[in-house]
N, C-alpha and C positions, 0 to 999 in steps of 0.2 A: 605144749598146748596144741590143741586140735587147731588148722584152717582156718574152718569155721566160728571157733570162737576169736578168735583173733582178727579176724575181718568185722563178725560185730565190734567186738571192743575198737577196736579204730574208727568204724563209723559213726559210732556213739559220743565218741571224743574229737572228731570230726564236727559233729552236730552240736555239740555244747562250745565247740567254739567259735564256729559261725555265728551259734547264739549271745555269745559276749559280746562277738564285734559288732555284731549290728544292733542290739541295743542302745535304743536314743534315749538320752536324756531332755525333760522338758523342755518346751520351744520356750521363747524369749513372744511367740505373739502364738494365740488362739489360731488355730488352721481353719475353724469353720469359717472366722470372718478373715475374710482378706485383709491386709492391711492394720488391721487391729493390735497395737502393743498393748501389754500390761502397763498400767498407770500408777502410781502411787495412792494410794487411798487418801482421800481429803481431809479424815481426821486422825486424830490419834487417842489412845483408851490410856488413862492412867490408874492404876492400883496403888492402894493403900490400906494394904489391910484389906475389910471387907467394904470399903469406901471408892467406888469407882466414880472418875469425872471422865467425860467422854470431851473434845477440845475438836470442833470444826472449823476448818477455813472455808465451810460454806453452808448456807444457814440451814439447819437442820428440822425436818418435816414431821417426821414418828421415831420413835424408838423401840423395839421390842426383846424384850430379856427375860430368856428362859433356861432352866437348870437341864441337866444330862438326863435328868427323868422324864425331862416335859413338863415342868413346872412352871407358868408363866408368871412373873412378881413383878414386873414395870411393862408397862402399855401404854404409852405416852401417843397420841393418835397427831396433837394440833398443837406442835414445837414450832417456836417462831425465831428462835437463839441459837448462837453458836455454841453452846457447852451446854453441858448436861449434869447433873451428880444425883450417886443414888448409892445405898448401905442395899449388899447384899444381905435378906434378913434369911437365908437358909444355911445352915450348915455343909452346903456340898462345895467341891475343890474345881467343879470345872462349872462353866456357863455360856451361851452363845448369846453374841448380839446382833441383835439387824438394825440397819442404822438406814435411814429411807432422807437422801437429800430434798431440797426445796425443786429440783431441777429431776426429781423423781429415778432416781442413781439409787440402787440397794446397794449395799454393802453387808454381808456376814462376818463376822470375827468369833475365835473361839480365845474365851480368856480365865486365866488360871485365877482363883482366887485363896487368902490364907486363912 
């Protein structure tokens, strides 16, 4: 093989491996905010079937659940309870929820449905 190609091929394999090493894996806290950990989420979503209960340790404000399409089917504005329950009435396999605490804390979840 020529020099030249052989100085590139080394550089290039030089450069993908610099590339592995320094590759980070996600932080354990947000770097925007100083100080900031990840927290556990205050509730938990149980499935069953197309039967979802949503279960909070802190009292829950709105709720909003919409399909992978953009379909919105619960809008709940003025929740004053710790738990929720609602039948997905669409046929689609995935759904997102935003869950809005009493203490005005959003939370997103993406949950699989059967």
């Amino acid at each position: 093989m020529k020099p030249s190609v052989l100085k590139a091929l080394l550089i290039s394999v030089l450069l993908a491996v610099s590339a592995a090493v320094s590759a980070q894996t996600k932080p354990l806290r947000d770097p925007a905010v100083p100080g900031k950990t990840e927290k556990a989420k205050p509730f938990k979503v149980l499935t069953n079937g197309r039967q979802i209960t949503i279960q909070s340790k802190e009292t829950l404000k709105s709720i909003l659940v919409w399909t992978a399409s953009g379909h919105r089917f619960v809008e709940e504005k003025t929740l004053t309870g710790t738990s929720y329950s609602f039948t997905v009435p669409v046929k689609e396999k995935i759904c997102f929820i935003m869950i809005e605490t009493s203490d005005a804390k959003r939370f997103t979840e993406k949950i699989g449905v059967q």
